[in-house]
ZAVOSE-149298 format. One record per atom (N, C-alpha, C): residue number from 1; residue in three letters; atom name; x, y negated, z. Coordinates in steps of 0.001 Angstrom, whole numbers, plus 524288, in hexadecimal, padded with zeros to 5 digits. Layout:
ZAVOSE-149298
R   n res atom     X     Y     Z
R NUM ALA   CA     X     Y     Z
...
This chain:
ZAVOSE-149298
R   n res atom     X     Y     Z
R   1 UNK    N C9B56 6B732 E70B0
R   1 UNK   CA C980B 6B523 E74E2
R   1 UNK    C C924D 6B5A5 E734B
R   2 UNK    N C8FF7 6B7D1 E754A
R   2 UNK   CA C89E2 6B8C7 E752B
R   2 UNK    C C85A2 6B44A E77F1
R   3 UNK    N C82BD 6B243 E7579
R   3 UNK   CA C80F9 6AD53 E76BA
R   3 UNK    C C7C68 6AF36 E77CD
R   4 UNK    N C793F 6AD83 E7C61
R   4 UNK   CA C74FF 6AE78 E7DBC
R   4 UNK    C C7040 6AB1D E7C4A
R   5 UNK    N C6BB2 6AD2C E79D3
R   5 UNK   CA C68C5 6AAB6 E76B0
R   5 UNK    C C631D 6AB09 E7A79
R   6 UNK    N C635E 6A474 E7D7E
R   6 UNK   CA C5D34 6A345 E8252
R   6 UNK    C C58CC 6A498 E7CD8
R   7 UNK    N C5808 6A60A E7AEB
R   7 UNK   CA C53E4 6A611 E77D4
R   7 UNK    C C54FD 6A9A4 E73C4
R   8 UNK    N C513F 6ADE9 E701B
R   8 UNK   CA C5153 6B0BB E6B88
R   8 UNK    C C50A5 6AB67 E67A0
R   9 UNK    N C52E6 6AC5B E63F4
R   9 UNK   CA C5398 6A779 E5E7E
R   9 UNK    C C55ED 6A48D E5FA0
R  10 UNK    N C589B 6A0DE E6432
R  10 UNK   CA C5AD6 69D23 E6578
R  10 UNK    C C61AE 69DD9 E612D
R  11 UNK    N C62A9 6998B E5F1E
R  11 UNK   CA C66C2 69821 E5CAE
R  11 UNK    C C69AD 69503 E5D28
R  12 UNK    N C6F92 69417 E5C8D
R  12 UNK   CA C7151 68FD6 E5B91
R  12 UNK    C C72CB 68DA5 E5760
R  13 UNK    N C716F 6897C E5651
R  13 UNK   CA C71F4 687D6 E4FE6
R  13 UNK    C C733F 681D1 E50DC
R  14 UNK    N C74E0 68177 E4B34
R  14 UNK   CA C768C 67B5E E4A1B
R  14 UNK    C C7281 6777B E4BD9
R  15 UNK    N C738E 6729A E4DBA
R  15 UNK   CA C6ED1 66F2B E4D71
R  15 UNK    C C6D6E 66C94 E46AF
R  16 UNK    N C6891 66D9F E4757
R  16 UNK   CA C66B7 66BA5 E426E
R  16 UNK    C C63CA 66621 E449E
R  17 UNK    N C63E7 662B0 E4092
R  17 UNK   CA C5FEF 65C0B E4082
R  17 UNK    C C5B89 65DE3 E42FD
R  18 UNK    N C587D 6637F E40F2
R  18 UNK   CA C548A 663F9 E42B2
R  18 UNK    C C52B9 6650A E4813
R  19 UNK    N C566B 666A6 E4B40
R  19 UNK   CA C58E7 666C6 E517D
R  19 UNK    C C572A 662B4 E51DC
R  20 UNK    N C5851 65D03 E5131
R  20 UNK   CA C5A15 6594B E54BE
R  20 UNK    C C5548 6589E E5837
R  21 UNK    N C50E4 65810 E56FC
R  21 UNK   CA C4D29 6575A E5894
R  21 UNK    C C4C2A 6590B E5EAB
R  22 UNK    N C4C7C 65DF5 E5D40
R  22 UNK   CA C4D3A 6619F E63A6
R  22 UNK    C C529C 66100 E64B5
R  23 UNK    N C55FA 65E67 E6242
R  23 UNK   CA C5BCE 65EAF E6747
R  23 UNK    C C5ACF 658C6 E6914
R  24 UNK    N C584A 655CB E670D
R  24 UNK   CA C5865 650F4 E699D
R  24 UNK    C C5523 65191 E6E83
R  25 UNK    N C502A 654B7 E6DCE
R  25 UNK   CA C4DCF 654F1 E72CE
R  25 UNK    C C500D 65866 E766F
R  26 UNK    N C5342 65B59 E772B
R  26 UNK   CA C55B8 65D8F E7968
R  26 UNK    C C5A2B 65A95 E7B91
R  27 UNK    N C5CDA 657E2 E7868
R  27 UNK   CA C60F9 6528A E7ACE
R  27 UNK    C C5F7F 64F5C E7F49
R  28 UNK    N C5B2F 64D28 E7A80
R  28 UNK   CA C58F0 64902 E7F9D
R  28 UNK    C C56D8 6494F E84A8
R  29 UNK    N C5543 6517F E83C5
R  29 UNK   CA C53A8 65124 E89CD
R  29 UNK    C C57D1 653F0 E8D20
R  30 UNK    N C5B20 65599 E8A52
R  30 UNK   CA C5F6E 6560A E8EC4
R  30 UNK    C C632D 6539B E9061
R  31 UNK    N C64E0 64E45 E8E0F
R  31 UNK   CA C693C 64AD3 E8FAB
R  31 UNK    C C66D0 64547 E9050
R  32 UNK    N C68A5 642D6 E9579
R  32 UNK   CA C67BB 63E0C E959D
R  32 UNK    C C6A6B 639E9 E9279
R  33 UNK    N C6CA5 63B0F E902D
R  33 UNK   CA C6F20 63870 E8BD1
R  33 UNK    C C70D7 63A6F E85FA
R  34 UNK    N C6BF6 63D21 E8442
R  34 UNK   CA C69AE 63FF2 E7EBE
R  34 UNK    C C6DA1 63D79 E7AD3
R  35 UNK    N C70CE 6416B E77B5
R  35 UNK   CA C7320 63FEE E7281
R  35 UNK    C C6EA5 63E8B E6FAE
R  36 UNK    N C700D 63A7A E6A63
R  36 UNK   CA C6D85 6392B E6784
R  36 UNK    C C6D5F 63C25 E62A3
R  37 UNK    N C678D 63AFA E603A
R  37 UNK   CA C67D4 63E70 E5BAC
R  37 UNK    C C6AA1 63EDF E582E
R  38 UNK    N C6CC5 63A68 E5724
R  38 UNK   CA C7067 637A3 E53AC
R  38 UNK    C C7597 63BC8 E54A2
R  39 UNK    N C76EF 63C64 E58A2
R  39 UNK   CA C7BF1 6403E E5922
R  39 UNK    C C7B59 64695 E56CE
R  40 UNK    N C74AB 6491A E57C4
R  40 UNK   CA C7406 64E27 E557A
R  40 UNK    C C7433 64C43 E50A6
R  41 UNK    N C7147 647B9 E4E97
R  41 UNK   CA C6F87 6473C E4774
R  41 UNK    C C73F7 6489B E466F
R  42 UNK    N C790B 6447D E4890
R  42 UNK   CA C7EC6 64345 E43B9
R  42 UNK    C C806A 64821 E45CC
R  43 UNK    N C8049 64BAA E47D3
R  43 UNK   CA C850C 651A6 E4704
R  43 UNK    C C801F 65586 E4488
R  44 UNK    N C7CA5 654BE E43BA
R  44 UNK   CA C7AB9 6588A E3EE0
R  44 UNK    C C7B09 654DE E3B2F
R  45 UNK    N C7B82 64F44 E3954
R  45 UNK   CA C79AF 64CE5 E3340
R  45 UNK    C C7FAB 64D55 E3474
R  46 UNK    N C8394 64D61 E358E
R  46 UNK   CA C8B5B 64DA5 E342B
R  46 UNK    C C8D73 65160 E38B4
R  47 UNK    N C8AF9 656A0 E376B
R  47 UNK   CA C8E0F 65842 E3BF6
R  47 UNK    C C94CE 659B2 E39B7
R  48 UNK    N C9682 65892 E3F71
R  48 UNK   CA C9BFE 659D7 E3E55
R  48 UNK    C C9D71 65DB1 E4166
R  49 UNK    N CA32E 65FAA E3F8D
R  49 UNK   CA CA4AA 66521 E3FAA
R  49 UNK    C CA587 66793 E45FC
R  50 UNK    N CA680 66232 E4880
R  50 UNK   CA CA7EA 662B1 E4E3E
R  50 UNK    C CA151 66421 E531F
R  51 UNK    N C9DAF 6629C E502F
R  51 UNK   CA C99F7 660A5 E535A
R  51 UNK    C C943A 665F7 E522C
R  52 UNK    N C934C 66694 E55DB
R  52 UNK   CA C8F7F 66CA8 E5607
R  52 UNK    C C8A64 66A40 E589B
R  53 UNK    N C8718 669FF E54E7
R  53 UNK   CA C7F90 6692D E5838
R  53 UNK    C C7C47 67108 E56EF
R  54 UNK    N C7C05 67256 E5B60
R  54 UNK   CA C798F 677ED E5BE0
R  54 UNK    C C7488 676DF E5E79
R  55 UNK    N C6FE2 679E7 E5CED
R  55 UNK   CA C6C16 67AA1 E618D
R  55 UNK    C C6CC4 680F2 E613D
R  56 UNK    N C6A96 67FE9 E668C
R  56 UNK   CA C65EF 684D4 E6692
R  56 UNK    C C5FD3 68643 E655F
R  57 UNK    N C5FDE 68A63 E6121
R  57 UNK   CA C5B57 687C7 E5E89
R  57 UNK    C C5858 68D90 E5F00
R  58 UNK    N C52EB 68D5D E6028
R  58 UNK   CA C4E10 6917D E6134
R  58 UNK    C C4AD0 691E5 E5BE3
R  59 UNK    N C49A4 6930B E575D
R  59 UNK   CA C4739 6922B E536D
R  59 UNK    C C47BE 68A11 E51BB
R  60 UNK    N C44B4 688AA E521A
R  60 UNK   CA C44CA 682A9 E5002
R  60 UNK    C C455B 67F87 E5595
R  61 UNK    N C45A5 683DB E59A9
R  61 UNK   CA C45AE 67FCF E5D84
R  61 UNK    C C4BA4 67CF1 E5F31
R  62 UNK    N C4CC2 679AE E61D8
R  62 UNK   CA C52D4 678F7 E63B4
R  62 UNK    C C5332 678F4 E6951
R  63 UNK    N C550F 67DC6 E6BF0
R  63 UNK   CA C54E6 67D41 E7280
R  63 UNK    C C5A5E 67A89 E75A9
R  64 UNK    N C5CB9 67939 E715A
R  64 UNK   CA C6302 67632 E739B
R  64 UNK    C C65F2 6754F E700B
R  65 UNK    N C68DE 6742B E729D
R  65 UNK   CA C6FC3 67247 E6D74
R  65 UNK    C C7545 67187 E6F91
R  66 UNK    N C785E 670F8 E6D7C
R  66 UNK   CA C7D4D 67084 E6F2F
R  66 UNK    C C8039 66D8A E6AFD
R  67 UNK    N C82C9 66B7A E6C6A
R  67 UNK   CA C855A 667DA E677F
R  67 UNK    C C8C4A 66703 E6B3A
R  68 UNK    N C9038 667C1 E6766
R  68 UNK   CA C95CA 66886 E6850
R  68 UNK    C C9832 667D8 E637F
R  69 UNK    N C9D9B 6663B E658A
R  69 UNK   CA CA0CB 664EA E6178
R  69 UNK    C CA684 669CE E61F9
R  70 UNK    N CA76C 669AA E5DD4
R  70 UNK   CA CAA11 66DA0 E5D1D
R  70 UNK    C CAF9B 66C13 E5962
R  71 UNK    N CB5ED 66CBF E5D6C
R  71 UNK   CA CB887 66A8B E58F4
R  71 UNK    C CBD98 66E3F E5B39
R  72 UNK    N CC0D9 67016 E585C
R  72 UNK   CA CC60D 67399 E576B
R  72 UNK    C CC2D8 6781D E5956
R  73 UNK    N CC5C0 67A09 E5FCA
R  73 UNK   CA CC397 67DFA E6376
R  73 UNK    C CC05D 67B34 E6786
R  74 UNK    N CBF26 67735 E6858
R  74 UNK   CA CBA78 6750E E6AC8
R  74 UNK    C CB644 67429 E6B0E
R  75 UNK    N CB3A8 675E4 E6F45
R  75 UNK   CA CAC58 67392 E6D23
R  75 UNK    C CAD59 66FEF E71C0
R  76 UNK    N CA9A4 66C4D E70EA
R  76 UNK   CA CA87C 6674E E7668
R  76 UNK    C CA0BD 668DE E75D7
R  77 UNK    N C9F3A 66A86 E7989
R  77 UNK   CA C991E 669C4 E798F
R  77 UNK    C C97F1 6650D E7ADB
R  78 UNK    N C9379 6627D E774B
R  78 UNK   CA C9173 65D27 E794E
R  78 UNK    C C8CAE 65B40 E7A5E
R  79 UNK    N C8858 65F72 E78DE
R  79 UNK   CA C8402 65F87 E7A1A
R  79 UNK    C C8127 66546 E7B21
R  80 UNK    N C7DD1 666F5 E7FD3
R  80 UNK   CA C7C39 66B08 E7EB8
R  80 UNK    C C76DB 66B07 E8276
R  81 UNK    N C7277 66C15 E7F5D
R  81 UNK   CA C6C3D 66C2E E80A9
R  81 UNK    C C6801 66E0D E80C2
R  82 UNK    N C65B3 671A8 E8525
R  82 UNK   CA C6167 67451 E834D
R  82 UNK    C C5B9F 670C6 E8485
R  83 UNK    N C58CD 671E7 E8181
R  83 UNK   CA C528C 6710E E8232
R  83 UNK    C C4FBF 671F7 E88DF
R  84 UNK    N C5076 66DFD E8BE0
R  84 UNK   CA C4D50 66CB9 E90F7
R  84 UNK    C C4B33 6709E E9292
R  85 UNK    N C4678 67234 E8E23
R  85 UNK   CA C42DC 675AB E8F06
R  85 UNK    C C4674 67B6E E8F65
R  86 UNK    N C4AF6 67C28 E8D86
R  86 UNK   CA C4E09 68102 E8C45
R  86 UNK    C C5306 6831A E8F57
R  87 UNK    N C520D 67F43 E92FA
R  87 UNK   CA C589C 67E29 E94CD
R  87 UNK    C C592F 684C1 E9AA4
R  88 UNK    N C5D95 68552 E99E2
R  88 UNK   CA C5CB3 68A58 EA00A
R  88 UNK    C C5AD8 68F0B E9CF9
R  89 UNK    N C5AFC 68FB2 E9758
R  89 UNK   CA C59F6 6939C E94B9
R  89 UNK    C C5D68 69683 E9162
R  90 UNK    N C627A 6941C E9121
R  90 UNK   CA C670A 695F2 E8E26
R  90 UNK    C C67F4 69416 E8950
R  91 UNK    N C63C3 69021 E87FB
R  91 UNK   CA C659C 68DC1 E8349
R  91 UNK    C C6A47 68BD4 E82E4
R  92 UNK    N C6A9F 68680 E8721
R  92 UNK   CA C70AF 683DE E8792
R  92 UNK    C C77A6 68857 E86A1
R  93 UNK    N C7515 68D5C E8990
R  93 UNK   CA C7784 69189 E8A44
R  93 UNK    C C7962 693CD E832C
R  94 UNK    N C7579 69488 E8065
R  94 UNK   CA C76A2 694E6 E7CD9
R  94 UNK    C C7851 69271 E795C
R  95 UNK    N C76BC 68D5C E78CF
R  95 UNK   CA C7A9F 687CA E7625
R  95 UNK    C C8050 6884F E77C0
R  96 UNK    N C8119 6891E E7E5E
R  96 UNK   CA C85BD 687DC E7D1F
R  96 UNK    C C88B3 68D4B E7B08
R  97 UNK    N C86A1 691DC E7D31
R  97 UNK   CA C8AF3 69608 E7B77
R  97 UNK    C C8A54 6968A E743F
R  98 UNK    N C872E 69412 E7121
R  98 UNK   CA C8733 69440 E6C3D
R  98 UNK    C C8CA3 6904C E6A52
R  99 UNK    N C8B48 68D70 E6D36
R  99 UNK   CA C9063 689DF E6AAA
R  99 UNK    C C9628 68BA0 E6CF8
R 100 UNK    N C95EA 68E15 E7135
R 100 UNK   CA C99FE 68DCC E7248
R 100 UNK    C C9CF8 692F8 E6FE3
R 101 UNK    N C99AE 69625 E6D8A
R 101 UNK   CA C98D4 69B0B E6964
R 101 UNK    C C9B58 69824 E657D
R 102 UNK    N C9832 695E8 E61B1
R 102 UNK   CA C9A1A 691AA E5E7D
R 102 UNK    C CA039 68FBA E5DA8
R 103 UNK    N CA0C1 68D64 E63FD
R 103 UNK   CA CA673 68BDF E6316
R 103 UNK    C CA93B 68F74 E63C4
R 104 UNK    N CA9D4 6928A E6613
R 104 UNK   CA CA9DF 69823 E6549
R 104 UNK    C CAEB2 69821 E61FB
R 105 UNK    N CA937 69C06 E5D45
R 105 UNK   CA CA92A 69C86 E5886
R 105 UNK    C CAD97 698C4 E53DD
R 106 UNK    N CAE71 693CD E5595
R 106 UNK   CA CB006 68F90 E5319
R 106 UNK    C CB6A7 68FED E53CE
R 107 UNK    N CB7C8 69345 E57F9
R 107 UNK   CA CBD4D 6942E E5BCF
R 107 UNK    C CBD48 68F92 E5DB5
R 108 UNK    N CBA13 68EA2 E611D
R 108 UNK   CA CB954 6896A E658D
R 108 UNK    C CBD6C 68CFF E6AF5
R 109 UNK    N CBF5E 6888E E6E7D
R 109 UNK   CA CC25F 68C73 E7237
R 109 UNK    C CBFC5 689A5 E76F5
R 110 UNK    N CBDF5 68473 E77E4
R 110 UNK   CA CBB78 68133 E7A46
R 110 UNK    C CB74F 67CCF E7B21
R 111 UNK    N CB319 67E5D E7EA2
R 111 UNK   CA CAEBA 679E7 E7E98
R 111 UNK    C CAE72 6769F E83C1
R 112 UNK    N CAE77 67321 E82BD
R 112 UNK   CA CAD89 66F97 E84CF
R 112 UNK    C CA68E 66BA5 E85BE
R 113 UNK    N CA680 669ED E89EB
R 113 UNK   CA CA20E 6677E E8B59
R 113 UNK    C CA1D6 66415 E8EBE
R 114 UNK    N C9DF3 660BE E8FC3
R 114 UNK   CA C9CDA 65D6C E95C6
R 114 UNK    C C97C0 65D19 E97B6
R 115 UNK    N C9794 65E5B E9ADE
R 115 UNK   CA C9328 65F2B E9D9D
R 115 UNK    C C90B6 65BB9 EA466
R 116 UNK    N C8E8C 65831 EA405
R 116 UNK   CA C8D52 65539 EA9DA
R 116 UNK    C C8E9C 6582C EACB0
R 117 UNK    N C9008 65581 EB29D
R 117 UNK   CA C924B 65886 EB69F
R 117 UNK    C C8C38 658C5 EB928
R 118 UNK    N C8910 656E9 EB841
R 118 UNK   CA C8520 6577A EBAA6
R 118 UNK    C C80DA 65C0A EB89C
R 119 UNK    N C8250 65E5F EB2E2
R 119 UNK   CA C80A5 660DC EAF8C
R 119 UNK    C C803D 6671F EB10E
R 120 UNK    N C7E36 669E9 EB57C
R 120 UNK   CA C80BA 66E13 EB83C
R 120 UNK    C C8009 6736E EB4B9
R 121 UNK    N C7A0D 671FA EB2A6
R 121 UNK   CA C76AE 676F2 EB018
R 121 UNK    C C7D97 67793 EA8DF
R 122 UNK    N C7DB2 67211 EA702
R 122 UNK   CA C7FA9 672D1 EA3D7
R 122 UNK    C C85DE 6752C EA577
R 123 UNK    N C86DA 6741D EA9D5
R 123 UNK   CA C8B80 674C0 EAA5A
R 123 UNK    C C8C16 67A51 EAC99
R 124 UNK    N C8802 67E96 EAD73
R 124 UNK   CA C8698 68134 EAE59
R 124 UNK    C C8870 685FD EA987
R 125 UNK    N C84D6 68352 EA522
R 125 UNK   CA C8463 686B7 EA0CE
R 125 UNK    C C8A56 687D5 E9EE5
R 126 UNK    N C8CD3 68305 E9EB2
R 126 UNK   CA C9222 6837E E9C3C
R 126 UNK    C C969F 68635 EA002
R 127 UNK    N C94C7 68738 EA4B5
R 127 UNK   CA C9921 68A83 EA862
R 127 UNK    C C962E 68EFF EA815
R 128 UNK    N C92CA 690F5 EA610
R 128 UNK   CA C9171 696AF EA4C7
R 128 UNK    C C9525 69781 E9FCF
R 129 UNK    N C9645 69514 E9B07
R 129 UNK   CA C97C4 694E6 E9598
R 129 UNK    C C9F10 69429 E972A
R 130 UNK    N CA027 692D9 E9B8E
R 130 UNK   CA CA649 693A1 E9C21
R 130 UNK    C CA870 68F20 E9C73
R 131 UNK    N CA55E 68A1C E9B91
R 131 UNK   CA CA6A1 6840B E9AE5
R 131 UNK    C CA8F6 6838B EA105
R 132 UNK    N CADCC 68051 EA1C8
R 132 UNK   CA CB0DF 67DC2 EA662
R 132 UNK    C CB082 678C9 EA712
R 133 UNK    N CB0E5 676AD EAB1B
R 133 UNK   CA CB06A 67184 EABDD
R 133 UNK    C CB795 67187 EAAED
R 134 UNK    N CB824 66D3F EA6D2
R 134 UNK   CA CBDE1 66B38 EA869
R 134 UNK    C CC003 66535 EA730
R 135 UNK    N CBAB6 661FB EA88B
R 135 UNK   CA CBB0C 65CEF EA981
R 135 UNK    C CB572 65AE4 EA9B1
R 136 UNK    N CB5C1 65591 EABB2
R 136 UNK   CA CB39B 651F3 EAE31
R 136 UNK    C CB308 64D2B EA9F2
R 137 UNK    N CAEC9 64A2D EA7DA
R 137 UNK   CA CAEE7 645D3 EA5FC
R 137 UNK    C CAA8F 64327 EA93F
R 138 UNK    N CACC2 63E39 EAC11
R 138 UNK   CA CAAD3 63C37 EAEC3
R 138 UNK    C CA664 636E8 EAC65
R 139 UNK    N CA1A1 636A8 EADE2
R 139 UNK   CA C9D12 6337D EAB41
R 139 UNK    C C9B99 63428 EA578
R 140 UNK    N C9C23 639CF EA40C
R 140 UNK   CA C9DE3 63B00 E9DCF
R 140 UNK    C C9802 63B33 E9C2C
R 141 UNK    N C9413 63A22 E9EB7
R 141 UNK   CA C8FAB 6394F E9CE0
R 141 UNK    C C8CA1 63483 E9D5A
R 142 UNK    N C89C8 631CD E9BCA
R 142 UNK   CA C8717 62D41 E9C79
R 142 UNK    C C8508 62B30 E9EAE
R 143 UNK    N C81C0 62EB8 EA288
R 143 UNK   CA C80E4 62E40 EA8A4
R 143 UNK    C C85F8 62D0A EAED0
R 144 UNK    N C8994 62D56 EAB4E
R 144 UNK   CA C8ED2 62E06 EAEC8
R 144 UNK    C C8E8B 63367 EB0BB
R 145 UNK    N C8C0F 63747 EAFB0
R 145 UNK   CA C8DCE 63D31 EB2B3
R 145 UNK    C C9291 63DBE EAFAC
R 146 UNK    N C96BC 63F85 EB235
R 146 UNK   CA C9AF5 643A5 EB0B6
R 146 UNK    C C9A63 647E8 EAD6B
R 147 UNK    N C9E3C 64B3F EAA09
R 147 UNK   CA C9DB2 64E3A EA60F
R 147 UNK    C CA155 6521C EA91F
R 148 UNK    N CA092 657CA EA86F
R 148 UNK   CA CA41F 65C7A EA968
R 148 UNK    C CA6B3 65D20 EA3BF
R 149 UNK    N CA97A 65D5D EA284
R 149 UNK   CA CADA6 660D3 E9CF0
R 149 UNK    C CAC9F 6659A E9CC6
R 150 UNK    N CA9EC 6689E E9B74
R 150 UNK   CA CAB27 66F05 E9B0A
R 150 UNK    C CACD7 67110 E964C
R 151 UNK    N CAFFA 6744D E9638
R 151 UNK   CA CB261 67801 E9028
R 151 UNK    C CB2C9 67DE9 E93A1
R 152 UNK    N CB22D 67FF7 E8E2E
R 152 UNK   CA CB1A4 685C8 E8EF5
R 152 UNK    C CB501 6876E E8A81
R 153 UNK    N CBAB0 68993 E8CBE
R 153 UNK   CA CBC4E 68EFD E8827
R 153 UNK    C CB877 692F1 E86E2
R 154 UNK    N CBA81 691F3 E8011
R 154 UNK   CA CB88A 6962B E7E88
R 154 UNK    C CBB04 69B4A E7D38
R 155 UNK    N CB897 69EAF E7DB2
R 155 UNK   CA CBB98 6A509 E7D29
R 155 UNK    C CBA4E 6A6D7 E79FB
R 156 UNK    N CBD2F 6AA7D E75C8
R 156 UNK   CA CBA52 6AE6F E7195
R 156 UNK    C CB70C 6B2D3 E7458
């Protein structure tokens, strides 16, 4: 699978401590209910074997991230974010097809996700990538909006 790169130098790499800085501002301005730092600190100071923090990274800059857990042949995506200023440019595009490269690679056979039903642009991206709706979690967010289920087989 050939991954398309919105930018010359753009990478995907591990999150480093030194990330956090720019993934927090990037959190906070895209979710009304921002993970805490405390959740990026403890999976880089103990990361464990199941749990994946990636950005996308431009020289020192950080234009997004994705963070997923990963266990047998499963990935579950649980966070995924581009920079405000960056968004509608293929970054998100490239986060996710890196990881899903990744699991790939790992002999992953299935990903999984949830995404607001109100969420159209995101729900957008992931029915370009092959993701299905095949359930419903009802008030699965904190606002009471509803959650879509999507998973996508994966193919060699």
């Amino acid at each position: 699978m050939k991954i398309e790169k919105p930018f010359p130098g753009i990478v995907f790499d591990r999150m480093g401590q030194e990330d956090l800085e720019q993934v927090m501002l990037i959190e906070n301005a895209s979710f009304p209910k921002p993970w805490r730092v405390s959740f990026f600190e403890r999976q880089l100071r103990y990361p464990q074997k199941s749990t994946f923090c990636y950005v996308a990274r431009l020289k020192d800059e950080v234009l997004g991230y994705i963070v997923f857990n990963f266990v047998c042949d499963e990935a579950h995506i649980l966070n995924i974010a581009v920079d405000p200023d960056l968004r509608q440019q293929g970054v998100g595009r490239y986060l996710l097809a890196s990881a899903l490269d990744f699991v790939r690679k790992q002999s992953g056979t299935m990903v999984y996700l949830e995404v607001g039903v109100n969420n159209s642009a995101a729900q957008h991206l992931y029915g370009q990538f092959g993701f299905e709706v095949c359930g419903v979690l009802k008030r699965y967010y904190s606002d009471g909006e509803d959650a879509y289920i999507m998973r996508k087989v994966l193919q060699d």
